[in-house]
C-alpha positions in Angstrom: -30.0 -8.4 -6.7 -27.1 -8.0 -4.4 -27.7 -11.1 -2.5 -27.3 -12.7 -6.0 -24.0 -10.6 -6.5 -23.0 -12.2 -3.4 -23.5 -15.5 -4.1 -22.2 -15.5 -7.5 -18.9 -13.1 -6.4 -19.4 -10.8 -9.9 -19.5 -8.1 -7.5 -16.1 -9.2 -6.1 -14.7 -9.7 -9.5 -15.8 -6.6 -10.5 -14.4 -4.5 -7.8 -11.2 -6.6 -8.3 -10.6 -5.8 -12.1 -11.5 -1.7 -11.6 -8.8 -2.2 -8.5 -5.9 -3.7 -11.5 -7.0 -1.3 -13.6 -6.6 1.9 -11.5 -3.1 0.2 -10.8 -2.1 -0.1 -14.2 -3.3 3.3 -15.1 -1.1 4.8 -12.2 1.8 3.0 -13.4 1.5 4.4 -17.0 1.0 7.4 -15.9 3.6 7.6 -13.1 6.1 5.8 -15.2 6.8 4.0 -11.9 6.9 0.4 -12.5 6.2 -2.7 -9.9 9.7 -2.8 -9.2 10.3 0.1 -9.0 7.4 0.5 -6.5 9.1 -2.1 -4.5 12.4 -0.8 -4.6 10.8 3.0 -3.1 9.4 0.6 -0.3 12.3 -1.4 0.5 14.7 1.6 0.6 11.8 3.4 2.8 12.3 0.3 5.1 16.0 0.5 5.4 16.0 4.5 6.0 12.7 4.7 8.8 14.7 1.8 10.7 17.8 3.8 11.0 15.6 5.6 13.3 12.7 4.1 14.8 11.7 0.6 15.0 9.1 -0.9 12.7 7.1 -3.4 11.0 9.2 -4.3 7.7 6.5 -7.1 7.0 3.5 -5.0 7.2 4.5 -2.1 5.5 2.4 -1.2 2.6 3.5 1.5 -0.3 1.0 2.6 -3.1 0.1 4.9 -5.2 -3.6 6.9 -4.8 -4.8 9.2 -7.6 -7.2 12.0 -6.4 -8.5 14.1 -9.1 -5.1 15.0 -11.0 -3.2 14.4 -8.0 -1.0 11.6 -7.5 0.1 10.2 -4.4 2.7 8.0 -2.7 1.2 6.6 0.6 3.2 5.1 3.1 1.4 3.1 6.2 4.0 1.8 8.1 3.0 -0.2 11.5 5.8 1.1 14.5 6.4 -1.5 16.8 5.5 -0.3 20.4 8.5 0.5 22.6 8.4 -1.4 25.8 8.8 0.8 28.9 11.8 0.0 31.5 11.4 0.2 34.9 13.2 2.2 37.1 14.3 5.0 34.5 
């Protein structure tokens, strides 16, 4: 049966719809909408690169529920630092 699922991508559609919903859910209950979301990330950007250098284009902000728990996770690429020589 999964190499049906596979063909016919209900599988993939399924997983995508319980993804929305688990985001919509975490907004209601957060009260934090999409903008807002994206506001928290671009204000994160502007902070973090006051003091190291990073990846503004690859940073990704979201919300993970575990349990009860809510969480805000942050993965935010650094860019590598290129050594000098003769320091």
């Amino acid at each position: 049966m999964s190499f049906f699922n596979r063909i016919t991508g209900k599988k993939k559609s399924a997983q995508s719809a319980k993804e929305r919903l688990q985001l919509v859910l975490t907004h209601d209950r957060t009260d934090m909408t999409p903008a807002v979301l994206e506001a928290l990330k671009d204000e994160l950007i502007e902070v973090i690169s006051r003091h190291i250098e990073i990846d503004p284009s690859a940073v990704n902000i979201d919300v993970a529920r575990e349990g009860r728990e809510q969480r805000l996770v942050a993965d935010i690429p650094l860019k590598a630092k290129t050594r000098q020589r003769g320091r």
